[in-house]
C-alpha positions, -999 to +999 in steps of 0.1 A: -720-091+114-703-087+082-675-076+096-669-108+116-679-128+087-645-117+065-630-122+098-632-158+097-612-168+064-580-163+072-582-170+105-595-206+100-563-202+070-542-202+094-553-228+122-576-253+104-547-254+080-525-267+105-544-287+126-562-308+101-551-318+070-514-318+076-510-354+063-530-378+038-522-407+053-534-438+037-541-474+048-513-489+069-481-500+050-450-514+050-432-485+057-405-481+027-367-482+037-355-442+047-325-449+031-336-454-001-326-428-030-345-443-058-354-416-088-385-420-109-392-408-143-428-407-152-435-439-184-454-422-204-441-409-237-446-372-234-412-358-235-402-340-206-394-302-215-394-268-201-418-250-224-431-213-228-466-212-213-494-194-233-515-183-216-512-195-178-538-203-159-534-217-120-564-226-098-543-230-069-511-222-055-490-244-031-461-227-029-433-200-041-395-202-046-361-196-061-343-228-066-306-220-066-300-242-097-319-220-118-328-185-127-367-186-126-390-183-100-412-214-091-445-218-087-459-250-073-501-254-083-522-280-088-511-287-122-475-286-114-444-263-116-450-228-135-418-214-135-410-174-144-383-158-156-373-127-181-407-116-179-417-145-193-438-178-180-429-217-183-440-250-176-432-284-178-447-309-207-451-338-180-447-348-147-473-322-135-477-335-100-498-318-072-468-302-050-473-294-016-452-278+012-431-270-020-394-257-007-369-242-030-334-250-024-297-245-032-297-277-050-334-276-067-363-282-042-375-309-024-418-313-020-446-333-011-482-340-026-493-364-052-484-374-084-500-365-121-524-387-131-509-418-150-473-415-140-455-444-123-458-431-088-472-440-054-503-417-042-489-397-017-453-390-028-440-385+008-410-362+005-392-362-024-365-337-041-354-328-076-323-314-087-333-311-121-362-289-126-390-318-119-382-345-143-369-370-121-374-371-085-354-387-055-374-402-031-364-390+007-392-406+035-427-412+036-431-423-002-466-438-004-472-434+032-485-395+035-486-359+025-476-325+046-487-298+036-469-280+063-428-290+060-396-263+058-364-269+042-326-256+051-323-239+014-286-247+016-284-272+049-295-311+056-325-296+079-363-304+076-392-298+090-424-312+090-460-308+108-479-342+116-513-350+125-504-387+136-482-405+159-477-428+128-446-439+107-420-433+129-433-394+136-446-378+167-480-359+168-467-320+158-437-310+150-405-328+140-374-324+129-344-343+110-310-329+107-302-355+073-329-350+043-353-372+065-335-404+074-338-397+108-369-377+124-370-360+161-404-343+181-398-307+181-408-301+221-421-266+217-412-256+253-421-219+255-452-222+227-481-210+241-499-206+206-531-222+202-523-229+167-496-247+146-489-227+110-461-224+083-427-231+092-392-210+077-359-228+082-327-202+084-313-206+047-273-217+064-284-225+103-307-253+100-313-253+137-332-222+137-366-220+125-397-200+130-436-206+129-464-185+122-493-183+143-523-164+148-507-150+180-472-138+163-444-158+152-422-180+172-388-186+165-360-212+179-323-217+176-327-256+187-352-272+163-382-264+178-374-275+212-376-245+233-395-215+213-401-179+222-426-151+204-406-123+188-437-103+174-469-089+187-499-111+193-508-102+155-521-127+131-494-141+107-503-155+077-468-160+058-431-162+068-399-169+050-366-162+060-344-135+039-313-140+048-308-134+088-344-115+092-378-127+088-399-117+060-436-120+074-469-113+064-492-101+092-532-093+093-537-062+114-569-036+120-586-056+089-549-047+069-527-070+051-491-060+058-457-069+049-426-062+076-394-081+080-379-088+116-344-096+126-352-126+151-322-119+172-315-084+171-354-075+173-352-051+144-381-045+123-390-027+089-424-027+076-423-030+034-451-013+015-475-036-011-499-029-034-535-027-013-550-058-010-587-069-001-585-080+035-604-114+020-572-120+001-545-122+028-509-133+021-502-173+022-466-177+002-439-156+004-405-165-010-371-147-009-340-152-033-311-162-008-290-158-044-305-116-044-322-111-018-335-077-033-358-104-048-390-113-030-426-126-044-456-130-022-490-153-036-524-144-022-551-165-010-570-155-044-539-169-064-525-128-071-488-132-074-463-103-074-425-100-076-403-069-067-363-070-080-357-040-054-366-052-024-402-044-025-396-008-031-416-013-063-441-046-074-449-067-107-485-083-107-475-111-126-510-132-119-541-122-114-564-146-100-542-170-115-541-157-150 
């Protein structure tokens, strides 16, 4: 019995996850114009600034990632971005906002999830990108109308991705797809998905077309946007994908074992990465490479552990611990 009972977390991680919860969508609204680029600044007076953090404390992580316009690693929690670099953590002063289905790109990193408390924003932000480190944002789609928690970015390409739970705002139920930072949105058909659960998406960092999803049946990858898929792994459960350059970095639970491998999604070749032992109640849920070094790679826990290897995972930093 008690085996079965610390079977259940990251299982229901996975699929409850993706099936409920996806958006926050509010009451019905004029839906806002797609095209529309505005930035916004938060009004209060707090000066926005990229501080050292003393001591850091995160409750929950929402995602990890190397924006190409800077040197740091991002972290996106519920108090907003901690950012580390040179051994050394960093946060903003303001416009701590709740990011979710954070994506670093070449460009900064576009996001979801709701705004600090107090700053001039509609409740959910939709998706919206900065180029700047956080203090001003561009408004893509969906600002005011919902959140994804589930949605991919192209780190250096026009691709998204996105995982709804309504037929609502111009979005099919499941996966969809836009080819133009989210003017224009597409149903990912899934022909050949035979998973019974939707999970985290990777876009290819230069191909935008091709994209994978973890499930807890294996990962399924595409070359057409979702539109026909086919498994590439065993009928393991995958908690965490990203793409490192060509391959797959993946994060599977096997024989009550949390594991790290990498998979070349067209060649089929696979390399399994050694971590520091983790409790199998603590699975993988972020994983993030640098597609500036790809020798660098960080993976979050479900108990907000965060490490970071500069030699392609040979050897690991614990730079959180439980969040601290």
């Amino acid at each position: 019995m008690k085996s079965r009972k610390r079977l259940i977390l990251p299982i229901l991680m996975v699929v409850l996850l993706a099936v409920t919860g996806c958006t926050s969508n509010q009451e019905e609204k004029k839906p806002s114009n797609p095209k529309e680029r505005q930035e916004t600044k938060n009004t209060d007076t707090t000066k926005y600034e990229v501080t050292e953090a003393n001591p850091v404390k995160i409750s929950r992580i929402f995602g990890v990632g190397y924006p190409g316009n800077d040197q740091a690693l991002y972290v996106a929690s519920n108090a907003g971005l901690k950012m580390f670099k040179d051994g050394k953590w960093f946060e903003t002063t303001t416009n701590n906002h709740k990011y979710m289905g954070f994506q670093a790109v070449e460009s900064g990193f576009i996001s979801s999830g709701h705004p600090q408390k107090g700053a001039d924003l509609k409740d959910p932000l939709g998706l919206v990108k900065s180029t700047d480190k956080g203090e001003t944002l561009e408004k893509l789609a969906f600002y005011g109308l919902a959140n994804f928690v589930f949605m991919a970015a192209g780190y250096s390409n026009s691709n998204l991705y996105l995982i709804s739970d309504q037929q609502k705002n111009g979005l099919s139920m499941g996966v969809n797809y836009s080819k133009d930072n989210g003017e224009t949105w597409k149903k990912s058909e899934l022909n050949g998905f035979k998973a019974d659960s939707l999970g985290m998406i990777a876009v290819h960092p230069a191909n935008g077309d091709s994209m994978a999803m973890s499930t807890r049946s294996g990962i399924y990858y595409s070359m057409d946007n979702g539109n026909t898929m086919k498994v590439i792994t065993a009928p393991v459960m995958v908690t965490a994908l990203t793409f490192s350059g060509d391959s797959i970095l993946y994060s599977s639970v096997e024989n009550e074992n949390i594991l790290l491998k990498t998979i070349n999604p067209v060649s089929g070749e696979q390399a399994d990465i050694a971590i520091p032992f983790l409790d199998y109640d603590n699975p993988i849920t972020y994983l993030a490479s640098n597609s500036k070094n790809q020798n660098q790679i960080t993976f979050a826990t479900y108990k907000n552990d965060l490490y970071e290897s500069v030699d392609g995972g040979k050897s690991w930093n614990n730079i959180l611990k439980e969040g601290k």
